[in-house]
C-alpha positions as a Markdown table, in Angstrom:
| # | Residue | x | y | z |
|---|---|---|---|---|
| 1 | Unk | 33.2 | 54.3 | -6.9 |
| 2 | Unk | 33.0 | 57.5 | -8.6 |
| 3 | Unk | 34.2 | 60.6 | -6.8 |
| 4 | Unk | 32.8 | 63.7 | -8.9 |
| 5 | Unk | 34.5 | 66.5 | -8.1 |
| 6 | Unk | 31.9 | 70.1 | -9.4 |
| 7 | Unk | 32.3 | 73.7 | -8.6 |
| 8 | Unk | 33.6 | 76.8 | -10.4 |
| 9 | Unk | 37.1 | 77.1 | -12.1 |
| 10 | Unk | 39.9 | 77.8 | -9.9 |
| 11 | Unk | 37.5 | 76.4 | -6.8 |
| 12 | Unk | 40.5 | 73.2 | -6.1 |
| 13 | Unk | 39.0 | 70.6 | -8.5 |
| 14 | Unk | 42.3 | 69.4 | -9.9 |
| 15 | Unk | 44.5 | 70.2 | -6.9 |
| 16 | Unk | 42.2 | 68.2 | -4.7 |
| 17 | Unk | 41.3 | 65.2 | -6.9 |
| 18 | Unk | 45.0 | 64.7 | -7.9 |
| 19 | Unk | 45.9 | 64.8 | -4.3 |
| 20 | Unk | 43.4 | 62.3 | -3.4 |
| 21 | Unk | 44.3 | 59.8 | -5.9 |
| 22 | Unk | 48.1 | 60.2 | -4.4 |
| 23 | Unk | 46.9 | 58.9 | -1.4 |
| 24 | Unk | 44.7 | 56.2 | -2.9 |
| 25 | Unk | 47.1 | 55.0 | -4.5 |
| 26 | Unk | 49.4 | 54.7 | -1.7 |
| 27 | Unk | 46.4 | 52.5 | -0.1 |
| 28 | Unk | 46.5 | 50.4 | -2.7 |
| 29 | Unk | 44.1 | 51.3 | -4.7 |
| 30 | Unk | 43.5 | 51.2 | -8.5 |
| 31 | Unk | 42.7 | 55.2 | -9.4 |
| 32 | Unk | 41.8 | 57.0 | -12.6 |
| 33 | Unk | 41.2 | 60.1 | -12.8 |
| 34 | Unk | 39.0 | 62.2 | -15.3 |
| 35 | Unk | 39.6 | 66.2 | -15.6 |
| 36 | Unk | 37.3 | 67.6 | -17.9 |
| 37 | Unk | 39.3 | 70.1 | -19.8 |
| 38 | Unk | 41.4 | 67.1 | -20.4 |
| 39 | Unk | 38.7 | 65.0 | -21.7 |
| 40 | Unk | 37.6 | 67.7 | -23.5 |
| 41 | Unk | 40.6 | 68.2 | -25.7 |
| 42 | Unk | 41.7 | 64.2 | -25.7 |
| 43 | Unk | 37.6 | 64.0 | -27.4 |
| 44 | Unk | 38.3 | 67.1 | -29.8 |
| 45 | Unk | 35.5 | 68.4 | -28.1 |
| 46 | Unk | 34.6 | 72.1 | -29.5 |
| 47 | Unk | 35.9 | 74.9 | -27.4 |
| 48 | Unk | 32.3 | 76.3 | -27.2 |
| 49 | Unk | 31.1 | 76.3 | -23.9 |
| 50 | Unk | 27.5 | 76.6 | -25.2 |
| 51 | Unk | 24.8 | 74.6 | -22.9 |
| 52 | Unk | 24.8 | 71.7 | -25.6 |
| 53 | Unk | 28.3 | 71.2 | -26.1 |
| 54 | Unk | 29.1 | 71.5 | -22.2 |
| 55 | Unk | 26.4 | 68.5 | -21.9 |
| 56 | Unk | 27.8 | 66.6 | -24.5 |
| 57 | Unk | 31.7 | 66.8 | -23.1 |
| 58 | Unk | 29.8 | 65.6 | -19.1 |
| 59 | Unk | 27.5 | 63.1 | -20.7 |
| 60 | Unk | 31.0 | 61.9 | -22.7 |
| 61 | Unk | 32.7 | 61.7 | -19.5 |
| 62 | Unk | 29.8 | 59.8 | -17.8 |
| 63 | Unk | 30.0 | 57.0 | -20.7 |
| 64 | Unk | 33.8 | 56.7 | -20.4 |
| 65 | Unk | 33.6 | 56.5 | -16.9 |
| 66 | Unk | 30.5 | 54.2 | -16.9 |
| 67 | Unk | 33.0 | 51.9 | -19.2 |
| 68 | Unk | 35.7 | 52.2 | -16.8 |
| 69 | Unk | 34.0 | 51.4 | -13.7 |
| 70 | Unk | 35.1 | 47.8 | -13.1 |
| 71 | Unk | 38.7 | 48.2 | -14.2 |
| 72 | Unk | 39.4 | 50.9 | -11.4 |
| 73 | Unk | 38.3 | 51.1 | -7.5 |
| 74 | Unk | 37.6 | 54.6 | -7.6 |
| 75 | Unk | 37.7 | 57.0 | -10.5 |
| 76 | Unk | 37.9 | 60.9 | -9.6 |
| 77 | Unk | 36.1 | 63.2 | -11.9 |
| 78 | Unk | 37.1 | 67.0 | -11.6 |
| 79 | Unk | 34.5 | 69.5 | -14.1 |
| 80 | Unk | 32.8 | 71.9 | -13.6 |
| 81 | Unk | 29.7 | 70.2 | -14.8 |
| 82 | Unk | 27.2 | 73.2 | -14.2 |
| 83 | Unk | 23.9 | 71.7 | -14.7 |
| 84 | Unk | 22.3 | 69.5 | -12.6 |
| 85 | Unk | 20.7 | 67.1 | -14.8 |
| 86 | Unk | 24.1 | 66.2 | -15.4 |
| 87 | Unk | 25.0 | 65.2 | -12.2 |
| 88 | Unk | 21.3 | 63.6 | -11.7 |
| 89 | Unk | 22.2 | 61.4 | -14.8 |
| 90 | Unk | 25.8 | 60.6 | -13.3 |
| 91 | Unk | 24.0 | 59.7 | -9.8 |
| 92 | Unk | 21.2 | 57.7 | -11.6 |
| 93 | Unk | 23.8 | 55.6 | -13.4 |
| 94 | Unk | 25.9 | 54.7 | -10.9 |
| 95 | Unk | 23.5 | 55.2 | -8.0 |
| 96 | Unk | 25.6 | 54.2 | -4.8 |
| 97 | Unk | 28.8 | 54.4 | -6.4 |
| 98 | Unk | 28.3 | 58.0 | -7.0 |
| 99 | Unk | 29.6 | 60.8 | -4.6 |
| 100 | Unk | 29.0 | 64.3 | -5.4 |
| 101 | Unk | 31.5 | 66.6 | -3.8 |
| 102 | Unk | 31.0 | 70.0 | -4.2 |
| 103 | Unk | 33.7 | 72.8 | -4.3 |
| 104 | Unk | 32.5 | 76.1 | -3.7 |
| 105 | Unk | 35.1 | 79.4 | -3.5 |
| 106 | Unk | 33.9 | 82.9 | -3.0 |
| 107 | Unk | 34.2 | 84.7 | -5.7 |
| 108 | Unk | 36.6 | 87.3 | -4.5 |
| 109 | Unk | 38.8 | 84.2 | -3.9 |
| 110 | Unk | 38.5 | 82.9 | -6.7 |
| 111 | Unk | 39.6 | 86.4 | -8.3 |
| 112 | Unk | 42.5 | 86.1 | -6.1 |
| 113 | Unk | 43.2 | 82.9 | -7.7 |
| 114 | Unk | 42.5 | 83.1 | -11.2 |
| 115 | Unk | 44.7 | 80.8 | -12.0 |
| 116 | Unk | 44.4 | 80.3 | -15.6 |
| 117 | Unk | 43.8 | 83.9 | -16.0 |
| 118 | Unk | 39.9 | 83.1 | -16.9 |
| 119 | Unk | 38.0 | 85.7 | -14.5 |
| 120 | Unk | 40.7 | 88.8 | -15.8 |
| 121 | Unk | 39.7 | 88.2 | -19.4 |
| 122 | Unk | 35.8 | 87.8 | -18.7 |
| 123 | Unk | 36.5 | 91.0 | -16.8 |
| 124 | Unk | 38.1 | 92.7 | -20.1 |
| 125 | Unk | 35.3 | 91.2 | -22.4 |
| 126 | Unk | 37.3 | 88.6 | -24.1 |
| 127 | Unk | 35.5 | 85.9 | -22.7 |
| 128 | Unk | 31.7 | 86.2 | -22.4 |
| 129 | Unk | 30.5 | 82.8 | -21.2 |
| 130 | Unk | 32.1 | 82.1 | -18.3 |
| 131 | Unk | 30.7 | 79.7 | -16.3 |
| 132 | Unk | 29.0 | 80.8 | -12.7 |
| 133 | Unk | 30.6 | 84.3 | -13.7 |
| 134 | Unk | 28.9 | 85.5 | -17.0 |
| 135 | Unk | 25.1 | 85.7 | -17.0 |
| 136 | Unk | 25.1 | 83.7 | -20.2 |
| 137 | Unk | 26.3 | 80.6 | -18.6 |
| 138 | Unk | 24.7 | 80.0 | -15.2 |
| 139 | Unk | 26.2 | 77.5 | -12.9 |
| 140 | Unk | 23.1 | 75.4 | -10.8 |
| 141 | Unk | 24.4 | 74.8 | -7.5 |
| 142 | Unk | 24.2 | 71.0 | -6.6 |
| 143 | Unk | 20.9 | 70.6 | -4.7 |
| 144 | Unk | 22.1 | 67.8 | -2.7 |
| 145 | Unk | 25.8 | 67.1 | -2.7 |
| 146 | Unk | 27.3 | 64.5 | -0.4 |
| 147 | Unk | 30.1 | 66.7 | 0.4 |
| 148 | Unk | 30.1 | 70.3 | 0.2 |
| 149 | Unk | 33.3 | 72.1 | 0.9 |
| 150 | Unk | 34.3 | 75.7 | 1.1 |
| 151 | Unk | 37.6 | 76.0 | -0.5 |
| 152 | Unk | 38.2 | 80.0 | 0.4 |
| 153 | Unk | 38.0 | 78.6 | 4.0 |
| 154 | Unk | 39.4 | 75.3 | 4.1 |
| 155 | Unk | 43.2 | 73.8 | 3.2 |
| 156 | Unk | 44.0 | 71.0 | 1.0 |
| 157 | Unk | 44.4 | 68.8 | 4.1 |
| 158 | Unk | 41.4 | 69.4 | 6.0 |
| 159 | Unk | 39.3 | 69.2 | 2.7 |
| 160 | Unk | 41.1 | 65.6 | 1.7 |
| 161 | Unk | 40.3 | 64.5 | 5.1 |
| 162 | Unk | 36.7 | 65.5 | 4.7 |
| 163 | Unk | 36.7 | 63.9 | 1.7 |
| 164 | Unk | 38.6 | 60.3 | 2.7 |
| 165 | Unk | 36.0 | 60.2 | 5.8 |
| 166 | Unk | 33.4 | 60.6 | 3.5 |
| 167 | Unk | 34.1 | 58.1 | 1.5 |
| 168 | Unk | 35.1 | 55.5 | 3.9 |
| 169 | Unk | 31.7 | 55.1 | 5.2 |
């Protein structure tokens, strides 16, 4: 099963996901997980974040995880991935083995949170694409996530357990 983890930097993709393999693993369970900034430098990926190159790093991460599938029970992807044909792709590929969790944080949280210091220098103008924040690169809202989770309201526990009941049905 793919578990792809989309929403905004600084929205809980990589805080939730490696939480969730934790417990998976506990269970049992044979985990991988994918973090896109990760794949993106393991790939040499270019650090442009243009619409074509941020395509070619989620299409890249759907082929790996597409040749992955049957070594692992699960494999947790956490990117932003902002468009929606490229989740569309990802759930036509793997069709019921995809869940789409979506991560959404106000912005003012997100602000708050800035952990890798992103939003304060898109603020200052030394970045000018970032994503969902900059009007050059848009984020597209998932249409029709399985799971949609408001991480400026919820914990980390009440979101994993959203998440585990989710995908024990």
């Amino acid at each position: 099963m793919i578990i792809w983890f989309t929403g905004l930097s600084g929205s809980g993709k990589t805080t939730l996901s490696k939480q969730l393999q934790k417990i998976l693993e506990s269970k049992g369970f044979s985990v991988l997980h994918v973090d896109g900034d990760i794949f993106r430098k393991e790939n040499k990926n270019k650090n442009s974040f243009s619409k074509k190159e941020i395509l070619r790093n989620n299409y890249g991460i759907i082929s790996y995880c597409k040749s992955l599938i049957k070594n692992h029970d699960f494999i947790i992807v956490s990117v932003i991935s902002p468009f929606q044909e490229t989740r569309q792709k990802a759930k036509k590929i793997f069709k019921k083995d995809y869940v789409e969790v979506f991560l959404y944080c106000s912005m003012e949280e997100l602000l708050k949170r800035d952990t890798k210091k992103l939003y304060k220098r898109a603020m200052v103008g030394e970045i000018n694409n970032l994503i969902g924040f900059s009007k050059e690169s848009p984020y597209e809202i998932p249409q029709a996530p399985d799971l949609m989770i408001d991480t400026s309201k919820e914990n980390v526990g009440e979101s994993l357990k959203k998440i585990i009941d989710l995908i024990k049905k």
